[in-house]
C-alpha positions as CSV (number, residue, x, y, z in Angstrom):
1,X,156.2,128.1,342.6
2,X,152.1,128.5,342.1
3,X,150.2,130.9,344.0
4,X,148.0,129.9,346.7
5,X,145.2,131.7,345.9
6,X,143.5,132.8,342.9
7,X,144.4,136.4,342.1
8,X,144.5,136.6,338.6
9,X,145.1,140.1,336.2
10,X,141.7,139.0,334.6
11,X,140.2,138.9,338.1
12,X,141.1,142.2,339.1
13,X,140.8,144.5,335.5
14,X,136.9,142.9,336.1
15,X,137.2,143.5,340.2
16,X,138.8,147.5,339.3
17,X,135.8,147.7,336.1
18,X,132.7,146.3,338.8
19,X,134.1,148.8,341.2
20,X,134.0,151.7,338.9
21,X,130.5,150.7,337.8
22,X,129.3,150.7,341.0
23,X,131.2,153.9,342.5
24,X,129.3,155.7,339.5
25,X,125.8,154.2,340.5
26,X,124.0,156.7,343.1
27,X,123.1,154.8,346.4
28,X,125.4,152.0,345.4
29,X,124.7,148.9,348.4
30,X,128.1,147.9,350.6
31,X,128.7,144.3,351.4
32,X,127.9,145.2,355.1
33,X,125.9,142.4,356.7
34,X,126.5,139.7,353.6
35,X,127.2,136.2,355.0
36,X,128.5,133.1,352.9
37,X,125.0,131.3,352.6
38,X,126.7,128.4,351.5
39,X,127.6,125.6,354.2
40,X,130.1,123.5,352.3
41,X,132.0,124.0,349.0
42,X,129.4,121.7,347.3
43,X,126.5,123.5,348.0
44,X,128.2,127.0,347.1
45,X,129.4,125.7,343.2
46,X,125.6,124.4,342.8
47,X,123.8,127.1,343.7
48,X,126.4,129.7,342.0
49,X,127.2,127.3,338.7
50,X,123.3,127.8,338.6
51,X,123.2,131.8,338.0
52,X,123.1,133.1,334.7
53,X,125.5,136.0,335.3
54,X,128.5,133.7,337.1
55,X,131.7,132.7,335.1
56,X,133.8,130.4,336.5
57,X,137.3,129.5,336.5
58,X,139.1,126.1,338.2
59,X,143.1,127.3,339.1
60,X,145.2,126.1,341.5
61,X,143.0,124.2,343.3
62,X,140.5,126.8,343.5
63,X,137.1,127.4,341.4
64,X,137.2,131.4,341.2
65,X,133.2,132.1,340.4
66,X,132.5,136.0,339.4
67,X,128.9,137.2,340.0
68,X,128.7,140.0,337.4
69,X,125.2,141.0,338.8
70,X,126.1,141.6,342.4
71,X,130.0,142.3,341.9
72,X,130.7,139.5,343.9
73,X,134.0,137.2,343.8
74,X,133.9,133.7,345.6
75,X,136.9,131.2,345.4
76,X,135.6,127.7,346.7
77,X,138.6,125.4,347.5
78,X,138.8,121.9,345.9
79,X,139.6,118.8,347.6
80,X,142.8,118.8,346.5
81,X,144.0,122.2,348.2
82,X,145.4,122.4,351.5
83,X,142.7,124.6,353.0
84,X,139.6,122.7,352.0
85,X,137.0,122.7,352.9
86,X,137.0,126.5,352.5
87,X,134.6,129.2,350.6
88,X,135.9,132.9,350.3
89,X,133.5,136.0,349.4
90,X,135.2,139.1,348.1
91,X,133.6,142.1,347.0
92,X,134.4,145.8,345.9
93,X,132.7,148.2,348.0
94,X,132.6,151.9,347.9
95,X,132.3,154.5,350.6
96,X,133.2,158.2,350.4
97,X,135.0,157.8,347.5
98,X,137.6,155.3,349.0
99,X,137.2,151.9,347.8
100,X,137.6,148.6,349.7
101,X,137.1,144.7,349.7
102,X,134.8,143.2,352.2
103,X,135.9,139.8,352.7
104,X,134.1,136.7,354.5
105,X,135.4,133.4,355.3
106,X,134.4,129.9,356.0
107,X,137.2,127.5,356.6
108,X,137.2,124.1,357.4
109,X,140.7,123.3,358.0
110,X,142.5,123.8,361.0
111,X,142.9,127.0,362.7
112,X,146.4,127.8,361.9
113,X,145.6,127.0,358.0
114,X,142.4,129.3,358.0
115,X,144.6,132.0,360.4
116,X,146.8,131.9,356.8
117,X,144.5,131.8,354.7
118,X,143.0,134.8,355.4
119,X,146.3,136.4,355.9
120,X,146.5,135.1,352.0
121,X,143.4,137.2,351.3
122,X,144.3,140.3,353.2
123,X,147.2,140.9,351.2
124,X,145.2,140.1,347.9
125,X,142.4,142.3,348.7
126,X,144.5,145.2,349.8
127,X,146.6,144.6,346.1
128,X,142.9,144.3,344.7
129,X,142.0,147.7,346.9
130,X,145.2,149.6,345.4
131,X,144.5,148.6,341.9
132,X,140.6,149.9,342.4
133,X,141.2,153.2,344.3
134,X,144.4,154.1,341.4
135,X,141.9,153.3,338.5
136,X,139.3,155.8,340.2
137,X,141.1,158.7,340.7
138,X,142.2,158.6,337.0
139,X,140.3,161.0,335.2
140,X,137.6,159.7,332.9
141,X,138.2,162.5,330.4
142,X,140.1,165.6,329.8
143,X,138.8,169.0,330.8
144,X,138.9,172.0,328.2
């Protein structure tokens, strides 16, 4: 059976190594107040395909884009997945120490599809969250 979403080890070592990065930077920004910009999944792969510092990845039905520069994660549905026409934007956010995954949504399928949807992406994020938060509290280096 395939998974419906696109969580893939390679997405989160890069999620857990962004978050890092950014829980190290003083003043780091949180994802509070970022919007999907994008009105349909078209528009989103142009304008993201178009960014130096994206990789992209098709699976499942899904194009997984990474913005390196902003630590951003987008997964843009293709026509042939149920939930499409859908964009997701995940990113790793710091505060206090704890880490977390500030998740938007825009779904154009029917309600009850984008209801599980983002039930899809909760439990992914709060995996993705896990991974994060256990990689930050290991020590960087031993103590004498």
């Amino acid at each position: 059976m395939q998974e419906r979403y696109p969580v893939h080890r390679w997405l989160l070592v890069a999620a857990t190594a962004g978050l890092l990065a950014c829980m190290q930077q003083a003043g780091a920004q949180e994802a509070r107040g970022a919007s999907i910009p994008y009105a349909t999944p078209d528009e989103a792969l142009k304008a993201l395909r178009a960014l130096p510092h994206v990789r992209e990845r098709e699976e499942n039905d899904w194009v997984v884009l990474q913005d390196f520069q902003q630590q951003v994660f987008w997964s843009v549905t293709t026509p042939a997945n149920g939930w499409h026409p859908s964009i997701v934007r995940r990113e790793l956010v710091s505060h206090d120490g704890d880490a977390s995954v500030a998740m938007q949504v825009r779904c154009g399928a029917s309600k009850v599809a984008c209801d599980a949807l983002v039930e899809t992406f909760k439990a992914s994020n709060e995996s993705l969250r896990m991974r994060a938060k256990a990689m930050a509290e290991q020590p960087s280096s031993v103590k004498d």
